[in-house]
C-alpha positions as CSV (number, residue, x, y, z in Angstrom):
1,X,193.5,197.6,174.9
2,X,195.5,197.1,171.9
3,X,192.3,197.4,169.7
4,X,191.2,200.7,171.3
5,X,194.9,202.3,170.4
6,X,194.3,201.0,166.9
7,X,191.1,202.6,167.0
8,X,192.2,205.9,168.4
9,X,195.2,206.1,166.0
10,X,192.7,205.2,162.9
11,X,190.9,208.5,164.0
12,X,194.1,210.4,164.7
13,X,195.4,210.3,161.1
14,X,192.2,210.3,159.4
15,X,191.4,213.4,156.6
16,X,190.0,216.5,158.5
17,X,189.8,218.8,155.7
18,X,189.5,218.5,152.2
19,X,192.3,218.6,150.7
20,X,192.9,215.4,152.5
21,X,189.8,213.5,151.5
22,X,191.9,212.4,148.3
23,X,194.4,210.6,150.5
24,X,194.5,206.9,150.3
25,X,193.5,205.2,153.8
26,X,195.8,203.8,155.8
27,X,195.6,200.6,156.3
28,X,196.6,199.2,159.6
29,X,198.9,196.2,159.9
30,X,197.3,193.0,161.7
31,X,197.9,192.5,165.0
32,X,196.4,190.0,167.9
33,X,193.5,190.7,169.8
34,X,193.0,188.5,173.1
35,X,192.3,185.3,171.9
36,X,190.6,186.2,169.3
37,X,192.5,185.9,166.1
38,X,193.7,188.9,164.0
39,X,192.0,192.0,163.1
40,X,192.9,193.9,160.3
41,X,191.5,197.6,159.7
42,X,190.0,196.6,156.4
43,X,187.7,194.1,158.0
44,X,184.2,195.1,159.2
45,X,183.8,194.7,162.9
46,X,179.9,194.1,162.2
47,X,178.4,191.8,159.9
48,X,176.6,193.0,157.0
49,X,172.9,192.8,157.4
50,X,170.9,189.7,155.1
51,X,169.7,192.1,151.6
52,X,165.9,192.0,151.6
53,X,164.5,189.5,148.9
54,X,163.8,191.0,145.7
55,X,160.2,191.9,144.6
56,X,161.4,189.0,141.6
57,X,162.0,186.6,143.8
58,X,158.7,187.3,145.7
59,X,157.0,187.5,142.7
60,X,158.1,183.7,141.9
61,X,157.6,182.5,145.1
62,X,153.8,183.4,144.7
63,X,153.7,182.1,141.1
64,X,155.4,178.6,142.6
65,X,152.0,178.7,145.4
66,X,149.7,178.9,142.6
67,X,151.4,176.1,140.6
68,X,151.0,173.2,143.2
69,X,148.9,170.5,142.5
70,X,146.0,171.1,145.0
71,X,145.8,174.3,144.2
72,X,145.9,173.6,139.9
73,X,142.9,171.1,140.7
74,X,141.0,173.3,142.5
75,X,140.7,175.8,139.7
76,X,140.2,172.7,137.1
77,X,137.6,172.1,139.4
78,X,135.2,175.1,138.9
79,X,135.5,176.2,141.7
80,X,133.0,179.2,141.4
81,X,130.5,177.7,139.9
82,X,130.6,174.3,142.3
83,X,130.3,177.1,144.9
84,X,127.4,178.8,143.4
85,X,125.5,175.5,142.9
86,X,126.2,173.8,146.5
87,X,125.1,176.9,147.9
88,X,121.8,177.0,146.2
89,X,120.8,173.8,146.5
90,X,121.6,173.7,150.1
91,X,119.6,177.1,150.5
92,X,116.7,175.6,148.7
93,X,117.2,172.4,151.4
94,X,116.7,175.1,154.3
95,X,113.6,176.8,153.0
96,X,112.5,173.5,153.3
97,X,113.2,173.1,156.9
98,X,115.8,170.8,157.0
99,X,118.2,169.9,159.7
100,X,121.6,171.7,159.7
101,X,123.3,168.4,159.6
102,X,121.0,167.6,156.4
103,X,122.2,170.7,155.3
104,X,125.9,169.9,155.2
105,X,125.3,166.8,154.3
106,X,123.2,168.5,151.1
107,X,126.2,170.8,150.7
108,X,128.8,168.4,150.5
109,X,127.6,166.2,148.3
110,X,126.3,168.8,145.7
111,X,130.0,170.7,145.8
112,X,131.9,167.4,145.0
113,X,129.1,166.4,142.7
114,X,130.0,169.8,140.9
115,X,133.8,169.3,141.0
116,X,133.5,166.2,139.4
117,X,131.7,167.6,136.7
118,X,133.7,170.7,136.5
119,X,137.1,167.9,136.2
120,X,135.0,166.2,133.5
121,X,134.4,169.6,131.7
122,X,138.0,170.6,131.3
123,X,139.2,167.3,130.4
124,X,137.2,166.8,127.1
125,X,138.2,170.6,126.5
126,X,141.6,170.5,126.6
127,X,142.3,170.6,123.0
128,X,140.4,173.3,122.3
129,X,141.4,175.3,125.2
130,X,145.0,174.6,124.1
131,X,144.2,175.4,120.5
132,X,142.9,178.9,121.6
133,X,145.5,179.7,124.4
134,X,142.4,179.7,127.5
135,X,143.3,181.6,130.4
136,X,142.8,179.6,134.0
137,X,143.0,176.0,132.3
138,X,146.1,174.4,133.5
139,X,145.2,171.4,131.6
140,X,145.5,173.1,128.3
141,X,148.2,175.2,129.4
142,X,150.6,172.2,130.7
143,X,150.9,173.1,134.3
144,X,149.0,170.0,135.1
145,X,148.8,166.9,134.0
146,X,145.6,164.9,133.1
147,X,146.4,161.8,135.0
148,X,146.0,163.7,138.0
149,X,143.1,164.9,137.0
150,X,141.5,161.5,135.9
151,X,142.8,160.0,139.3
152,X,141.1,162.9,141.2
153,X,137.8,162.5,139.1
154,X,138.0,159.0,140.0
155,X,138.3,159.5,143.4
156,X,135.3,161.9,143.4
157,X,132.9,159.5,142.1
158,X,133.8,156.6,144.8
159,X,132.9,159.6,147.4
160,X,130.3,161.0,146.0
161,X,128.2,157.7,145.3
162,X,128.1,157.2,149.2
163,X,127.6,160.7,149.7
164,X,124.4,160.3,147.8
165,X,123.5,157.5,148.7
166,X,123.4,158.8,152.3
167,X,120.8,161.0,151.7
168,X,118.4,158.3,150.8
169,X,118.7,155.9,148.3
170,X,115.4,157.4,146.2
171,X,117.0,160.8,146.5
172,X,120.4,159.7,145.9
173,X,119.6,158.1,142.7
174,X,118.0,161.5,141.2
175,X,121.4,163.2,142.4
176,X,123.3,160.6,140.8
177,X,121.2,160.7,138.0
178,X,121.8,164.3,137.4
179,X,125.4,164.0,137.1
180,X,125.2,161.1,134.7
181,X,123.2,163.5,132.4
182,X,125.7,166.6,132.9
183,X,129.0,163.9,132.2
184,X,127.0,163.0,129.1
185,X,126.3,166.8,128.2
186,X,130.0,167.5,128.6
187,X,130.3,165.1,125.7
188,X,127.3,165.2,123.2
189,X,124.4,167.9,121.9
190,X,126.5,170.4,123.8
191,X,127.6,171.4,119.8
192,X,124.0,171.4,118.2
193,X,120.3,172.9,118.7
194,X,119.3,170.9,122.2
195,X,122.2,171.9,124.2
196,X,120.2,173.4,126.6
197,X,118.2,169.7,127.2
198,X,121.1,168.4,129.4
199,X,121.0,171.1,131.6
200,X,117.4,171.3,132.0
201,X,117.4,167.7,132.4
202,X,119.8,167.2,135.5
203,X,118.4,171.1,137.3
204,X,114.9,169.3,136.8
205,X,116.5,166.1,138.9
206,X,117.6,168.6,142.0
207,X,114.3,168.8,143.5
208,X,113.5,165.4,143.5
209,X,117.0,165.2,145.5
210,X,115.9,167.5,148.0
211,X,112.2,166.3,148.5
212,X,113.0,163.0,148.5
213,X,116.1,163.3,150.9
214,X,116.8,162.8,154.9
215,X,119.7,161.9,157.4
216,X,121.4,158.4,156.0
217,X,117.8,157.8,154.1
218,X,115.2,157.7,156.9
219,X,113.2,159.9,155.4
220,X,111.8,158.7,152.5
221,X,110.1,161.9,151.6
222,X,107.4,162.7,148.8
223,X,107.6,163.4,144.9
224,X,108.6,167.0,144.1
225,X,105.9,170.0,142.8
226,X,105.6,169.7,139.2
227,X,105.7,173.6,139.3
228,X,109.1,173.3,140.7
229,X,110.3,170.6,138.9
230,X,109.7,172.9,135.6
231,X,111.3,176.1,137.1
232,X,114.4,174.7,138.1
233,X,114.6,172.9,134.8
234,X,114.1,176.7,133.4
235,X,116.9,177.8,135.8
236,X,119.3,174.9,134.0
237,X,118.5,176.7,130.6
238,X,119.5,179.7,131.9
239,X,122.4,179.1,133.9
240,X,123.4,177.2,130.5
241,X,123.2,180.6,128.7
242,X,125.5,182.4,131.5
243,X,128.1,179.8,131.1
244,X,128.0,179.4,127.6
245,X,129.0,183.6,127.3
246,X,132.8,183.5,127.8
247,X,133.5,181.3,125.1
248,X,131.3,182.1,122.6
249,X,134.0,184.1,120.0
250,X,136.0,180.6,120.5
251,X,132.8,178.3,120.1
252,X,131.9,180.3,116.6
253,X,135.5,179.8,115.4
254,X,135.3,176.1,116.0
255,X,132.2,176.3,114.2
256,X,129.6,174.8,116.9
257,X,126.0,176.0,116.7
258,X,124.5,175.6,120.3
259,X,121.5,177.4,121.3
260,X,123.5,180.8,123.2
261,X,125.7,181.2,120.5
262,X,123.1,180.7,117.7
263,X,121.0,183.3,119.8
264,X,123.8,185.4,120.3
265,X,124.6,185.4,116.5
266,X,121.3,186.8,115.8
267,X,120.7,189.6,119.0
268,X,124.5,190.2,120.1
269,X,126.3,188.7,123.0
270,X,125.5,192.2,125.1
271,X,121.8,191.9,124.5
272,X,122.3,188.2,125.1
273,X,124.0,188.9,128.4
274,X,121.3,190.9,129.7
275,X,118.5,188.9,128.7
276,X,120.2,185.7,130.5
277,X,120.5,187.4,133.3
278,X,116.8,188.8,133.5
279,X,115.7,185.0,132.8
280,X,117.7,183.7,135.6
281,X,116.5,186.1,138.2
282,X,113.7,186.1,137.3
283,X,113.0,182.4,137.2
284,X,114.9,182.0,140.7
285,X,112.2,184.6,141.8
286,X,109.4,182.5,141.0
287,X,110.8,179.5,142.6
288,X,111.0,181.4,146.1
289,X,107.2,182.7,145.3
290,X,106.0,178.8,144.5
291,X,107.9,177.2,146.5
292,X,106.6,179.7,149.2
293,X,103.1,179.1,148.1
294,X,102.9,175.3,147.5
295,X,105.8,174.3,149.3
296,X,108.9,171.7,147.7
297,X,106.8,168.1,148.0
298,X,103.4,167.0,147.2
């Protein structure tokens, strides 16, 4: 009751015209409410509602997401192109009539096969991609460190060798095989004339994989087509060529000569671009027709 009169006399002797307005508000003297406490008329009688975070702060929260260490190895890892690559081969692995479980079991192995390689990649770039300030590298930029990334490469070679290995040991050895040659392409004649060969080299390996391959290596399986042996090693050349587009301004200015950028130097990197392209479709087109016509083992 005593709150309500308060109340009542707060409206009684506030301004009603405006020539009042400019009065100073009364403030009302405490007094006791119930069991309450005190009360004073300056005090609000309903707490202030939380402020909304600020776009800033939303804006760091995301940025803090994309800076944890899963998610900074995941990009190191490739992602797109491990992706791309799993997918393919296990796509080729069901034109063959495999089982879905041989399937994932293709898929898995290929996509940590490719992580490991993409790791690999960015670790013996990271100078470079410092030096030239590269964009999605958080090895070069600092935001990761490559401990972590050596421990996680490390970890994907004691999973994939089982991985393989599951798949038959024959086949596993030509997947394993494969990655030995694209480790040693991140390294050497990536700079000069044959840096095309790795590639070739280790696309050439993936049908053996496949033809060779089975559920925990029960089926032993026969040698690949020679036809398709030499169209995926073609695919590797020009998959090589794709990749090798993005950097080529940086590549020139570090003064390697590989085969793109040697091509690229004579035709231009648009022409380049569009020729790589009409290679790699077309070459992924003749692997459906022949692998269609003569089928993936002899």
């Amino acid at each position: 009751m005593a709150l309500t009169r308060r109340l009542r006399r707060s409206r009684d002797t506030s301004p009603e015209s405006p020539d009042d307005a400019g009065t100073p508000e009364q403030q009302l003297p405490p007094g006791p409410v119930g069991d309450y406490g005190t009360i004073t008329a300056t005090e609000p009688l309903v707490s202030p509602v939380a402020a909304a975070p600020q776009p800033q702060r939303r804006a760091e929260r995301r940025l803090s997401v994309a800076n944890l260490g899963p998610i900074l190895l995941l990009r190191t890892a490739h992602p797109r192109q491990a992706l791309i690559t799993a997918a393919g081969i296990a796509g080729a692995a069901a034109l063959a009539g495999r089982t879905s479980r041989e399937l994932g079991l293709v898929f898995v192995t290929a996509l940590v096969g490719q992580a490991i390689l993409g790791w690999h990649n960015d670790l013996v770039d990271a100078r470079r991609d410092a030096r030239h300030d590269a964009a999605g590298k958080p090895i070069a930029l600092g935001t990761l460190d490559a401990g972590t990334v050596w421990f996680a490469l490390a970890c994907g070679v004691l999973l994939v060798i089982p991985l393989s290995l599951s798949n038959g040991i024959t086949a596993g050895s030509a997947f394993l095989l494969a990655m030995a040659i694209g480790l040693l392409g991140n390294v050497v004649l990536r700079r000069g004339l044959l840096s095309w060969l790795p590639w070739a080299a280790s696309y050439a390996l993936f049908p053996a994989f496949l033809s060779y391959g089975g559920w925990g290596g029960d089926f032993k399986g026969n040698p690949p087509e020679i036809a398709i042996t030499v169209l995926a090693a073609l695919l590797g050349v020009g998959v090589h060529f794709l990749r090798a587009l993005p950097g080529l301004v940086a590549d020139n200015e570090d003064g390697l000569r590989h085969l793109p950028l040697r091509v690229a130097l004579r035709i231009g990197a648009t022409r380049l671009l569009v020729l790589s392209s009409v290679w790699t479709g077309a070459v992924l087109v003749a692997l459906l027709i022949t692998g269609n016509a003569v089928g993936l083992s002899q």
